[in-house]
C-alpha positions in Angstrom: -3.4 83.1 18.7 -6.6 84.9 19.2 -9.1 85.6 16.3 -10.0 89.6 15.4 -13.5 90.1 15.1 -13.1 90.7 11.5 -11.5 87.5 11.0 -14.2 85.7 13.3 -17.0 87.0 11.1 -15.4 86.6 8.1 -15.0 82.4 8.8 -18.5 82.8 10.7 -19.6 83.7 6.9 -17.8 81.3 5.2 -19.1 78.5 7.7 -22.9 79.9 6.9 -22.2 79.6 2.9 -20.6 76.2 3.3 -23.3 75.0 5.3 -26.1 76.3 2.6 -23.9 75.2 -0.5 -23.4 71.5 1.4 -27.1 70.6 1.5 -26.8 70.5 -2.4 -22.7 70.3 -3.2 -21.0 67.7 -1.0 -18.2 70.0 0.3 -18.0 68.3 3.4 -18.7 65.4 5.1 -18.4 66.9 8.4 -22.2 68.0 10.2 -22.6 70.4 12.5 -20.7 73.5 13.6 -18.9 71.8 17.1 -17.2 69.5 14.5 -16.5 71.7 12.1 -15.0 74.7 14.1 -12.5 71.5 15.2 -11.8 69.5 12.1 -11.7 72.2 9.4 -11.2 75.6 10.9 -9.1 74.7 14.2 -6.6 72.5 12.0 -6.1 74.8 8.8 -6.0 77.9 11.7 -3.0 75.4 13.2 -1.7 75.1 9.8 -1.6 79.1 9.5 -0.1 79.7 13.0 3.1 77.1 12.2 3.9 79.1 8.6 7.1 81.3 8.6 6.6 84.4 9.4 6.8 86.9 5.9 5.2 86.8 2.7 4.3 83.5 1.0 2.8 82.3 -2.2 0.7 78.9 -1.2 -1.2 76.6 -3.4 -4.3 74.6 -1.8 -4.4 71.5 -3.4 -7.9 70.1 -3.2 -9.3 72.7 -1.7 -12.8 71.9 -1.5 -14.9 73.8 1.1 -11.6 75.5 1.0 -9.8 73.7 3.6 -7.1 74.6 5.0 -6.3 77.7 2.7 -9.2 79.7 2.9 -8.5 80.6 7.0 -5.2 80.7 6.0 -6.1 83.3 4.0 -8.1 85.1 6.8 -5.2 84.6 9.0 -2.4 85.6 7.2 -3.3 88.5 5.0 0.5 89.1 3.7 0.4 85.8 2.1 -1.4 84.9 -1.3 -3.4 81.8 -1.5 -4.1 79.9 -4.4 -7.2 77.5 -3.7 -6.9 74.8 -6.8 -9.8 72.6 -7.4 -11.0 70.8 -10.0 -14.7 70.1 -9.5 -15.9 72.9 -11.4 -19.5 73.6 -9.2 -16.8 73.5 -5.7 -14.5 76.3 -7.3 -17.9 78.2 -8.0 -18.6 78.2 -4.0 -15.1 79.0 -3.4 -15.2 82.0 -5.5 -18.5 83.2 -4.1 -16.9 82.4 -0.4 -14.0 84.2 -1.0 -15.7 87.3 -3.1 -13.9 90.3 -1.5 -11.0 89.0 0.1 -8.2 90.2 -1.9 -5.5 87.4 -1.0 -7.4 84.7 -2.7 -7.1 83.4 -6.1 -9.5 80.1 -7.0 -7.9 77.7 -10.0 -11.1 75.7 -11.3 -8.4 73.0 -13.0 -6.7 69.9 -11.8 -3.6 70.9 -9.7 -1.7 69.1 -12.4 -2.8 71.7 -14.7 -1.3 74.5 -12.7 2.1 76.0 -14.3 3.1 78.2 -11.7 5.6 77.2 -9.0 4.7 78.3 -4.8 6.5 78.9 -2.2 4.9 76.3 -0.2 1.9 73.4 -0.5 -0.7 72.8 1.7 -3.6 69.9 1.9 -6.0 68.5 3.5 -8.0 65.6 3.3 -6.2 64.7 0.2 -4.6 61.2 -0.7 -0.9 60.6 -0.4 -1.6 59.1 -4.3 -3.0 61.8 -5.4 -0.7 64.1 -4.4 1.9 61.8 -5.7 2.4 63.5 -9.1 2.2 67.4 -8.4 3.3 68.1 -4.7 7.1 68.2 -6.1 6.2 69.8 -9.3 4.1 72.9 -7.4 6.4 74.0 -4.2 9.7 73.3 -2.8 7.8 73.2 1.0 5.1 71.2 2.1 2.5 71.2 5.0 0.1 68.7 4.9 -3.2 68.2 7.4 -3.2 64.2 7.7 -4.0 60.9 9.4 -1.6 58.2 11.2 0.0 57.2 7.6 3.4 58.6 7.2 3.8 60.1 3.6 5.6 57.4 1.3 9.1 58.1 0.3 7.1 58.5 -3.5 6.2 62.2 -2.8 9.8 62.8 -3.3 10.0 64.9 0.2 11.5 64.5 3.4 9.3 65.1 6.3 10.4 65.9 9.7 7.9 64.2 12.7 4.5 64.3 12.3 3.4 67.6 14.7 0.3 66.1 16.5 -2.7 68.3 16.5 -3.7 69.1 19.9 -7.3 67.8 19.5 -8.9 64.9 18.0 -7.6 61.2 17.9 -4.4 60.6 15.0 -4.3 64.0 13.2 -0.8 65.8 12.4 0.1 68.1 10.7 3.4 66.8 9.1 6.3 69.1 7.0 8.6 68.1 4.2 10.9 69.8 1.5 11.9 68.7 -1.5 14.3 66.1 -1.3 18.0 67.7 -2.3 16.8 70.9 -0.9 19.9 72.3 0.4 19.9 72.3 4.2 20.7 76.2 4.4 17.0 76.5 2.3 14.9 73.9 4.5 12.0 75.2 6.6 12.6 78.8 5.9 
């Protein structure tokens, strides 16, 4: 997949914000821009390339510095992205990063809090426990950005393989639906 120039500046500018914002807001643990170009925008821009092709309604649960769904956003422009975080001051950045892009919504509330269903999840960076109790309740799909650890049967999904990113030491991006999803439904 190659990157417009619109779309390059666009994350160039968000990368600039989240740099300024992180010096006072700990959005990220990750320093300097070789490392995050690979752990934050080349994963969630993985993410975006493996999504069905068509119009999707996605939720970002802990979004953060607005990983993986802000690219996703910048990526895939027929989609709508919901970025739900519940650290007020983070949801404030994520509303200033994404001023002006039209396919982003920011939830400032716990992703427990959200009452809406999606068309699929996404994560990063997020505990398996924490996603434990809203994963099932918010989207029939999921796509989550993780480490080594399988998800537990707990999250109430099936997962096919783990997809293992093409850079980087045990990171995957791994897919489930909802358990009884009807095979005919799965994936689509």
């Amino acid at each position: 997949m190659e990157l417009t120039p619109e779309q390059l500046n666009i994350l160039e500018g968000h990368y600039s914000l989240l740099s300024r914002w992180n010096r006072v807001l700990n959005l990220t643990s990750v320093e300097g821009v070789a490392e995050a170009v690979e752990r934050h925008y080349c994963e969630s821009i993985f993410l975006a390339v493996q999504l069905p092709v068509g119009k999707l309604r996605i939720v970002d649960i802990g979004s953060g510095g607005g990983f993986p769904g802000f690219p996703i956003a910048v990526l895939r422009t027929d989609c709508e992205i919901s970025l739900v975080e519940s650290h007020r001051r983070k949801a404030v950045f994520l509303r200033e990063a994404s001023r002006g892009i039209g396919n982003i919504r920011v939830c400032a509330r716990r992703a427990e809090e959200v009452e809406e269903g999606f068309d699929r999840a996404v994560s990063r960076a997020v505990s398996y426990k924490d996603l434990q109790g809203v994963l099932k309740e918010l989207a029939p799909v999921a796509d989550l950005l993780t480490g080594e650890e399988t998800p537990p049967e707990e999250l109430g999904f099936d997962w096919a393989d783990g997809m293992r990113l093409p850079w980087g030491k045990a990171r995957y991006l791994r897919s489930g639906v909802l358990r009884g999803t009807p095979w005919s439904q799965r994936f689509t």
